[in-house]
N, C-alpha and C positions, 0 to 999 in steps of 0.2 A: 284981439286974437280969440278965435274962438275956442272953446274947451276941445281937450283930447278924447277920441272916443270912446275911450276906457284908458287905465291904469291899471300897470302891473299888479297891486293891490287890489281891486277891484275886481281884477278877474279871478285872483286868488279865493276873492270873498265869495263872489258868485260860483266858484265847485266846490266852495265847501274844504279850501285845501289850508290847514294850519300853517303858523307860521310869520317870519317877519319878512314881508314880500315890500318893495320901496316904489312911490308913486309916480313910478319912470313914463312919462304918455304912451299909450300906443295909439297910432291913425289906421292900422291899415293890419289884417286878419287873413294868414293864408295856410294851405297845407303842401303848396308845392314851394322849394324854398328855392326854384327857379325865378320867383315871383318876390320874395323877398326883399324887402326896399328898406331904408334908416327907417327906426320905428314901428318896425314889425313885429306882430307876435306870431310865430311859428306855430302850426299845429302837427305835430308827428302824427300821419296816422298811418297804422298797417298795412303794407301794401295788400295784404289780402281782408277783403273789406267783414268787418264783425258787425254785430248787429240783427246776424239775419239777412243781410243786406247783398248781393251780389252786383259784379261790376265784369263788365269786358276788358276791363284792362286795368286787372287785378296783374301786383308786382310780385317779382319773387326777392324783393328790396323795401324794407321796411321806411317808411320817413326820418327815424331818427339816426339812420346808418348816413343822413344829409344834414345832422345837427349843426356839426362844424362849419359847411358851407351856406348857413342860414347865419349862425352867428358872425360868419367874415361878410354879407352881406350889407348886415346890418338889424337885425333881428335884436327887441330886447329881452325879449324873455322867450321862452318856448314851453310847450303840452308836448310831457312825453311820458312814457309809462313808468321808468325809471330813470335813476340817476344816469347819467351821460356822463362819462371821467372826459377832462379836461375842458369841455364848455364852461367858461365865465359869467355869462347872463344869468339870472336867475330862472330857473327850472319850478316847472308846475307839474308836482308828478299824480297823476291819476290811473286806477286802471285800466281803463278803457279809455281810447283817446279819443277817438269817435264819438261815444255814448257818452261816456261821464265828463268827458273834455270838450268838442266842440259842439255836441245836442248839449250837454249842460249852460254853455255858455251863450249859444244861441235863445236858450226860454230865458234866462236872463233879461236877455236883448230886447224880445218880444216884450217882457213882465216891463219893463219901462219905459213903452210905447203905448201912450194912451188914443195918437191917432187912429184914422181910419188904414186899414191892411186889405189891400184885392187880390187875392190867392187867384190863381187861373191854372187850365190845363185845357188840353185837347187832343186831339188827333193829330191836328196840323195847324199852321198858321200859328200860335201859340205866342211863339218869340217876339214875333211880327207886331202880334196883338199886344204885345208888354209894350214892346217900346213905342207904338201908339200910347199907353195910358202912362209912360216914364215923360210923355211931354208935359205933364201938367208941371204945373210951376211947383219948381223943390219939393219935388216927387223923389224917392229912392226906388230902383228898380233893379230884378237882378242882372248883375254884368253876362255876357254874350249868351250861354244859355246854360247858367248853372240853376239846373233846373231837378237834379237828383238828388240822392241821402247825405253826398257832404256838400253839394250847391247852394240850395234850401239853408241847412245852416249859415253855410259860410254870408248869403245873402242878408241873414238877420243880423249877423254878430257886426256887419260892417253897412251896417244903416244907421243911418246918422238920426238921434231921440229927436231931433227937432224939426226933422223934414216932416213935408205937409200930409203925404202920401208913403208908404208903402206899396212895392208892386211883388210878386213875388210868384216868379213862374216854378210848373210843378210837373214832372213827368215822372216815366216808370219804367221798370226794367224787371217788375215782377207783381204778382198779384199782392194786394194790399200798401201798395209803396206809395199810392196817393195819398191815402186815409193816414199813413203815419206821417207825410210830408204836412199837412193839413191839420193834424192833430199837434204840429211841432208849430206851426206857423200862426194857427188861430186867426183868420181872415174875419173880416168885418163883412167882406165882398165875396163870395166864390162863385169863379166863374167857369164854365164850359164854353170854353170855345165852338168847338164841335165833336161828333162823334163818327169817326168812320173807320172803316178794315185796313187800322194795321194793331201790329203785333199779333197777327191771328193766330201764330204759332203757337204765340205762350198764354194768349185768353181764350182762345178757342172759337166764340164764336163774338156777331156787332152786338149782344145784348151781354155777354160780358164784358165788353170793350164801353159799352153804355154805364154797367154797373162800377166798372173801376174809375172812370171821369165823375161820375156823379160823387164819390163816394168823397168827391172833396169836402161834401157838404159837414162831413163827421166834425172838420174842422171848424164849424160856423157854430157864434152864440145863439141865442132863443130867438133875438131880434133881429139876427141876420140877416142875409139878404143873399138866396143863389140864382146868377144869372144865368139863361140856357136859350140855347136857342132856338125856333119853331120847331114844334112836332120833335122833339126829345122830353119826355118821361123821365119825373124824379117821384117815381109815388115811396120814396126811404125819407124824403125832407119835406113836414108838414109846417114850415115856414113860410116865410115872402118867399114868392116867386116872381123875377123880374125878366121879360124873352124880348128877343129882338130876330130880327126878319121880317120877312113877309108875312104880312097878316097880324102882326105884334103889335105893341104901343114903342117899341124903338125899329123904324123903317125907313127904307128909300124911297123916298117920291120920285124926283125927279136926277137926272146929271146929265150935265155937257159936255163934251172932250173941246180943250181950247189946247191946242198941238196936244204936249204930253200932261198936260194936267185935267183932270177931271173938277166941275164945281157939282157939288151934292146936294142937294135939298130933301132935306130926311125930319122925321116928327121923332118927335121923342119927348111922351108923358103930355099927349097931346098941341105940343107946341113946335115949330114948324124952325128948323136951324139947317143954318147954309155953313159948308164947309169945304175946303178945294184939298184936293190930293195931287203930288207931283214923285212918281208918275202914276196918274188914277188906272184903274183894275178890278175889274168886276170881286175880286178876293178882297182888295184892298178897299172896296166899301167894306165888304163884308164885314174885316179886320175892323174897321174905324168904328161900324156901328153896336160892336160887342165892344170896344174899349168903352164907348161916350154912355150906352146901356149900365154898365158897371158904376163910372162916374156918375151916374142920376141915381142910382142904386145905394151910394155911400155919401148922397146925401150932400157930393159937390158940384160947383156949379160948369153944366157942362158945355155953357158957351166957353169958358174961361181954357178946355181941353181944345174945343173947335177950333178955334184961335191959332193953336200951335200943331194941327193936324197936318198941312203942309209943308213945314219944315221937319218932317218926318223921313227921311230916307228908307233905302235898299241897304240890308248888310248884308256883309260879302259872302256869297252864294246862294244868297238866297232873292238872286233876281239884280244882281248889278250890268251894270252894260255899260260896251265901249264899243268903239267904230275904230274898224283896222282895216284898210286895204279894201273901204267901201261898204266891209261888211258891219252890220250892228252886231254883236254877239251880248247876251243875257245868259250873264252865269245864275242860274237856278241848281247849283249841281249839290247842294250842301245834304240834302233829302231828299227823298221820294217817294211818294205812296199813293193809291190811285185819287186822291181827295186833291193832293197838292201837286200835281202831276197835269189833273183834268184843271186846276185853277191855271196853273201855266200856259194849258192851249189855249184856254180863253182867254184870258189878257193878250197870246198872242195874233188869236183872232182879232182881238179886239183896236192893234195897233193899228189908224192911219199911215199906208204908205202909199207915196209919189211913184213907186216904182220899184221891181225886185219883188222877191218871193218872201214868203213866210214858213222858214223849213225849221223844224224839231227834231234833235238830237236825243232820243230815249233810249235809259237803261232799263235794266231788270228792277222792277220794283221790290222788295225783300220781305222775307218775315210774313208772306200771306198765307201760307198752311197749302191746302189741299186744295183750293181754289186758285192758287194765283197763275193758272194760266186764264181762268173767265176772268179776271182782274184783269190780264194786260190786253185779250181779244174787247174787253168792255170799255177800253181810251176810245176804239174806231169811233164812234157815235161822237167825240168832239174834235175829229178831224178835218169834219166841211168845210172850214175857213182855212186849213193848214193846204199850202201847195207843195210842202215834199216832209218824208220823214225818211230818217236814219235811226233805225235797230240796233243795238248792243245787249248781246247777252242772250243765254239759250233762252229763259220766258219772254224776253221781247219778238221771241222768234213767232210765238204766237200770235200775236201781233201783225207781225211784216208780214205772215202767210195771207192774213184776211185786207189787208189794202189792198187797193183797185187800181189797175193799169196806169203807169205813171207816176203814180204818188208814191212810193218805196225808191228809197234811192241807194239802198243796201240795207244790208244787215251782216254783221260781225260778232261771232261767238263770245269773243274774250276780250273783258276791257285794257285788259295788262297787256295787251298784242295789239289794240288798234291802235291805226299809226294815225296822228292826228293831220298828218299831211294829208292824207286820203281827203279825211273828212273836209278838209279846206281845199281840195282841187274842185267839190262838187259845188260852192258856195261862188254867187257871184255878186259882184259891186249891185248897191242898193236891196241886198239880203240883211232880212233880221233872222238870226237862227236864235233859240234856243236847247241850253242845256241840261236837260234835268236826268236826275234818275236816285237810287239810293247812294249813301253815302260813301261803299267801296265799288259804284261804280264809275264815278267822274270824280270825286271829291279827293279821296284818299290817292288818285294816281294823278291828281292835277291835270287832269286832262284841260279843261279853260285856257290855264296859261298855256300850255303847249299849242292848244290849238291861236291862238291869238299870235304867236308866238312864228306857226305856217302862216298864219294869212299876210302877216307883217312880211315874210321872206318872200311870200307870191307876189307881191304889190311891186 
């Protein structure tokens, strides 16, 4: 049996908290006690986030007002600021639970990890790109996309000391949130995915959107290593620099479509490595070749990731597909912004079909500032291979005005009002549609299943 990933004692020792705490196992580290499972350690944290730290879905319900229902779960102990009357587990009190409780416990975590750690960030593609580099063998990577102030933590505190790899995805929701996620994480590896226009609102403009990705590097030792990729600028890190693209020492030579999987022939550190993707996409090189970049970067061996690049899937909304009633539908709806929006039309240009149209489903892209109606008139330019689009949303409406006779197959204001039966009357047998757009405008209304859900009732 292998060892517990910490002990109630253990964790007591690492915040510093006195006392006679009993060396009960814990396997498994959470702050929502929805998640709670036998041998939990419960982390209360505020619903309104400290630190400096802001959140969209900040509570006006604190975690520990859920103590009870952590410990009927099965939770052994719990982080909570004070005492809790009548919880039985033993209690870790500190006062910050956040700060002095889960970032405490989290540099712990890190302090007894002498492997290699690939910290990443981007624009887009990001997630995609983790779980490319979570295929290396007994890899830990973070779970779906905790990728924020308490993700980041929660990622380190529940990575296992003896796995081979660290992966450790990093986003932001305000200026500086990389640099302290990165400064908590201490990467071996940091990577930039890429850099493109979003959050233009709250960075203002692409060279502060450059500066806040780059700024991963604050988290890198002397000998580190930050990966980037063509024509992005880190003149703040007088480090290794490792780039991948075109024109780099990690690139695509060649690929074949054999139906839906792509085979790739790409050099990396002048040596020439073949690798298949299922389903390959011009993104999804892209993705594979910043993950294998990273792994030559930290110094492991990158046939040994090539290997496991094709049994890499689609997670959900972020490009899965099913066939209902003739039609292929590709949920892409989980995000949108014009970096990951333009990858979508491309891959669906890029699809082989026997027959049937190639139509796109777009929302309103979100969070572009001042510019995001040239954002959603600037998609037209990777339409040529699309045969129909459907508009949603007043910026998309920028858009549907500049398509050319035939190719707009509507446009509809409000995502909370489109009826997805519409959408499935204009779709016919041997159509692949996709769906993309920001998060509240397909994602959060479930639009996908509803519409899969017409086409099933058309058929």
């Amino acid at each position: 049996m292998s060892a517990p990933l910490w002990t109630v004692a253990e964790v007591a020792r690492a915040l510093g908290v006195a006392g006679s705490f009993p060396d009960t196992p814990i396997d498994f580290i959470t702050q929502d006690s929805r998640l709670v499972k036998p041998g939990s350690l419960f982390v209360a944290l505020s619903g309104t986030p400290t630190g400096g730290f802001v959140s969209a879905f900040a509570s006006a319900r604190d975690g520990w007002e859920f103590a009870d229902k952590a410990e009927a779960a099965g939770a052994v102990a719990m982080i909570v600021p004070h005492e809790i009357a009548g919880i039985r587990i033993p209690q870790i009190i500190v006062k910050d639970t956040l700060i002095d409780g889960l970032w405490g416990l989290a540099r712990a975590a890190r302090a007894r990890f002498a492997g290699p750690v690939i910290g990443l960030t981007g624009s887009a593609g990001k997630t995609s790109t983790k779980e490319f580099l979570a295929a290396y063998p007994n890899a830990y990577a973070s779970p779906s996309s905790f990728n924020n102030f308490w993700g980041v933590p929660l990622t380190l505190c529940n990575a296992r000391p003896d796995s081979s790899l660290w992966v450790v995805e990093m986003g932001m929701n305000q200026i500086g949130e990389i640099a302290r996620l990165s400064e908590l994480t201490r990467p071996t590896v940091a990577l930039v995915v890429n850099v493109q226009p979003v959050h233009l609102e709250k960075l203002g403009s692409l060279e502060a959107i450059r500066r806040e990705k780059v700024s991963i590097a604050l988290g890198l030792p002397e000998n580190g290593a930050l990966v980037l990729p063509a024509g992005i600028a880190a003149p703040e890190w007088k480090g290794r620099v490792m780039r991948f693209g075109e024109g780099t020492e990690v690139r695509e030579l060649t690929h074949a479509p054999h139906g839906e999987s792509w085979q790739v022939v790409a050099e990396i550190g002048k040596k020439q490595i073949s690798f298949s993707l299922t389903p390959g996409a011009p993104h999804r090189v892209y993705n594979a070749l910043a993950a294998l970049a990273s792994i030559h970067a930290a110094h492991l061996e990158v046939a040994t990731l090539a290997t496991k690049l094709d049994r890499v899937g689609i997670m959900t909304g972020r490009g899965v597909e099913q066939a209902v009633g003739g039609v292929t539908v590709i949920d892409d709806s989980f995000n949108g912004n014009p970096a990951s929006v333009a990858a979508a039309l491309q891959s669906l240009e890029a699809r082989h079909l026997s027959g049937g149209r190639r139509i796109a489903v777009l929302g309103d892209m979100l969070e572009l500032g001042d510019d995001a109606p040239t954002y959603h008139t600037g998609l037209a330019k990777y339409l040529d291979g699309i045969d129909g689009i459907y508009c949603v949303g007043p910026l998309m409406r920028h858009l549907y005005d500049e398509l050319p006779p035939g190719k707009g197959l509507g446009w509809h204001d409000d995502p909370a009002t489109l009826r997805p039966s519409d959408v499935a009357a204009l779709l016919k047998a041997g159509d692949v549609v996709v769906v993309k757009g920001s998060k509240k405008m397909f994602w959060v209304n479930k639009f996908v299943p509803a519409l899969v859900a017409a086409l099933q009732a058309k058929a």
